[in-house]
C-alpha positions as CSV (number, residue, x, y, z in Angstrom):
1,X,0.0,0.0,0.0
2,X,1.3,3.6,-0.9
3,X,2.0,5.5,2.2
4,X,-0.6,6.9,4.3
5,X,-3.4,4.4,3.2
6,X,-5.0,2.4,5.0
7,X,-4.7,-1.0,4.8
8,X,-4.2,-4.7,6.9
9,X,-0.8,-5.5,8.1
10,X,0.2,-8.5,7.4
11,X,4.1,-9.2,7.6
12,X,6.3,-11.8,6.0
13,X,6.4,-15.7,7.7
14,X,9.5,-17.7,7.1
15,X,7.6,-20.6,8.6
16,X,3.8,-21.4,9.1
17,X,2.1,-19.6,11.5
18,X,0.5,-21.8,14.2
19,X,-1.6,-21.4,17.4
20,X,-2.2,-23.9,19.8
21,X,-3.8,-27.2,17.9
22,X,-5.1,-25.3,15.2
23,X,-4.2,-25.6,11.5
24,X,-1.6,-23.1,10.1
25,X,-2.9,-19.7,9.2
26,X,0.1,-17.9,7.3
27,X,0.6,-20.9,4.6
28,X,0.9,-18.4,1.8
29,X,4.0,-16.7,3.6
30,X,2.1,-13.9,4.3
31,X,0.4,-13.7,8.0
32,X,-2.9,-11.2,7.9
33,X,-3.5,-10.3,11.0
34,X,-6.8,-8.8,11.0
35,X,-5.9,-5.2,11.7
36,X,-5.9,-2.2,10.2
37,X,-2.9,0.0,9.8
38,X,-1.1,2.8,7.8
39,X,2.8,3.6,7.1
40,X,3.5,7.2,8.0
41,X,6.3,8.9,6.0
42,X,8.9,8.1,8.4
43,X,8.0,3.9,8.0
44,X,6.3,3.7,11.2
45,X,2.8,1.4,11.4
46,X,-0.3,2.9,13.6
47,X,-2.7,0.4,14.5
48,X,-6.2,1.7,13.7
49,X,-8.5,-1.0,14.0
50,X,-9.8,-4.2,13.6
51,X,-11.1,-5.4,9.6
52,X,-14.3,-6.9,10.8
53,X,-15.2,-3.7,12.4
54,X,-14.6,-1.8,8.4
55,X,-17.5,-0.3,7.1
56,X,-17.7,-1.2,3.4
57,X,-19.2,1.8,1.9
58,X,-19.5,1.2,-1.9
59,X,-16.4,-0.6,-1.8
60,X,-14.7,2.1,0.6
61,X,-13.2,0.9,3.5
62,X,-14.0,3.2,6.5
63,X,-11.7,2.6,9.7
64,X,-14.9,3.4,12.4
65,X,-11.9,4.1,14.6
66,X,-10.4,6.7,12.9
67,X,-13.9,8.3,12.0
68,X,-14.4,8.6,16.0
69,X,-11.1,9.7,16.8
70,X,-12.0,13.0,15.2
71,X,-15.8,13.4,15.9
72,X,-14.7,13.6,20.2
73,X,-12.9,16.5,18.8
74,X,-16.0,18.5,18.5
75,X,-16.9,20.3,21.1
76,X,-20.8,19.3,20.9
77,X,-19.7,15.5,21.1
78,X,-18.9,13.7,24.7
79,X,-18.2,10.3,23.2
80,X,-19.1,8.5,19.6
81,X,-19.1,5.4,18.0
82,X,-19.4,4.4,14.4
83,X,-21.5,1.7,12.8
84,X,-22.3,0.2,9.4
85,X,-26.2,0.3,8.6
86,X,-27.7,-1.1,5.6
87,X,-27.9,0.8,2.6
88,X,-29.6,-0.3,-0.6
89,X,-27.1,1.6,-2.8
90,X,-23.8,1.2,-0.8
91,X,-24.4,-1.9,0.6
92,X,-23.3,0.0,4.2
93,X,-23.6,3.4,5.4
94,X,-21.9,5.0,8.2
95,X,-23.9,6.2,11.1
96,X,-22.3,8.4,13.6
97,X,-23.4,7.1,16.8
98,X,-23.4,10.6,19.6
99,X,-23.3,11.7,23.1
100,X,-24.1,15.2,23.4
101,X,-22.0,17.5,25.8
102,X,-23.4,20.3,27.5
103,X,-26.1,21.7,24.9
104,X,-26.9,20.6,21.7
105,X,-25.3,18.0,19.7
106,X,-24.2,18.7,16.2
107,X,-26.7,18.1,13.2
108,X,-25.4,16.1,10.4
109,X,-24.2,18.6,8.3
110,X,-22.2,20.8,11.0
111,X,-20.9,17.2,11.9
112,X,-19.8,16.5,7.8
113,X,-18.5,19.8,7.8
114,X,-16.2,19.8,10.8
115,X,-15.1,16.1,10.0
116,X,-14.6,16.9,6.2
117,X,-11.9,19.3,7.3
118,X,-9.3,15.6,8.5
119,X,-11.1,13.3,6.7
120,X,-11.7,12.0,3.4
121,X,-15.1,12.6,1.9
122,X,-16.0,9.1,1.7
123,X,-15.2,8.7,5.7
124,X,-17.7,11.4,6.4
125,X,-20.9,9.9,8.3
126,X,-23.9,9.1,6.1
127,X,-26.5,9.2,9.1
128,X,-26.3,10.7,12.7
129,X,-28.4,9.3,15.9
130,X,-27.7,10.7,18.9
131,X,-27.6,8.4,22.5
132,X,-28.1,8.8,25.9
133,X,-25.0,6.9,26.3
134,X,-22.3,4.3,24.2
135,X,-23.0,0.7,25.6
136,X,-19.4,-0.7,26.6
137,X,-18.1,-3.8,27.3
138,X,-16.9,-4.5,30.7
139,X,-13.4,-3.5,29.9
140,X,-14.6,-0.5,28.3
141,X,-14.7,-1.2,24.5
142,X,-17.4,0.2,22.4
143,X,-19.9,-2.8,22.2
144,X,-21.1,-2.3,18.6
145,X,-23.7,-5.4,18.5
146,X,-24.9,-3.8,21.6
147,X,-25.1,-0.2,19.5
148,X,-26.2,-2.2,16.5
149,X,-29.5,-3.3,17.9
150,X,-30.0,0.2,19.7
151,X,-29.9,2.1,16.5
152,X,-30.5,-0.4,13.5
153,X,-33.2,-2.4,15.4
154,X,-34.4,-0.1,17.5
155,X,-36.8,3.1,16.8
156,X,-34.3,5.6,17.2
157,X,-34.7,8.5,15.4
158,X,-31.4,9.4,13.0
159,X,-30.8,12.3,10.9
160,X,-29.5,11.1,7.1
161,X,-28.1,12.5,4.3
162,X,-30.2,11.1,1.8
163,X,-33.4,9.4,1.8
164,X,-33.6,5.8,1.6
């Protein structure tokens, strides 16, 4: 990958890769290790998330990680999560998932507009619903299946860009 992208690391394996009674995994000599990452310019590799948590986006990959790293930024958000929902044209949208801080959250577009500033368009959230709270797992991680049913299953209401 060129640097800067983002991508999954997977390194080199002069030997098959093997956990504990289980078949090898890196046969190919390449072991994928499920993460996302990027090279900065000086060769160093930041973690940025899992793959399984991507949100394919019309073939896009979006890193909900690095989507929520910048909307705590805002000064209307207290915490926020990222989710895929399903979208008959992309396949999967993102939904930004919000706490609001003291006062009003931010609608979708003030939200697009302060995100579109350090992220790539196609990062930028396609639907907002704003929570109470982000359900967590006991050690603290965002429980997205949790979030999932709250917003996809649920009735809450969410603000999107474009109609289904």
């Amino acid at each position: 990958m060129p640097r800067g992208e983002i991508g999954e690391i997977a390194f080199r394996a002069a030997a098959p890769v093997r956990y504990w009674r289980r078949p090898p995994v890196a046969t190919s000599g390449w072991y994928h290790t499920g993460d996302l990452g990027r090279i900065d310019d000086d060769g160093r590799v930041f973690v940025l998330g899992r793959l399984k948590q991507v949100v394919n986006r019309g073939g896009l990959k979006v890193s909900p990680g690095e989507v929520e790293v910048a909307m705590v930024r805002h000064p209307g958000v207290a915490d926020a999560a990222v989710i895929a929902t399903p979208d008959p044209v992309l396949g999967e949208a993102t939904c930004a998932c919000v706490v609001a801080s003291d006062g009003d959250p931010p609608d979708l577009d003030e939200l697009r507009s302060f995100l579109g500033t350090s992220l790539a368009r196609h990062k930028l959230p396609d639907e907002l619903c704003v929570v109470d709270a982000i359900p967590r797992t006991p050690i603290g991680k965002i429980d997205r299946p949790a979030l999932e049913r709250l917003v996809v299953g649920g009735d809450r209401p969410r603000e999107r860009l474009r109609p289904r």
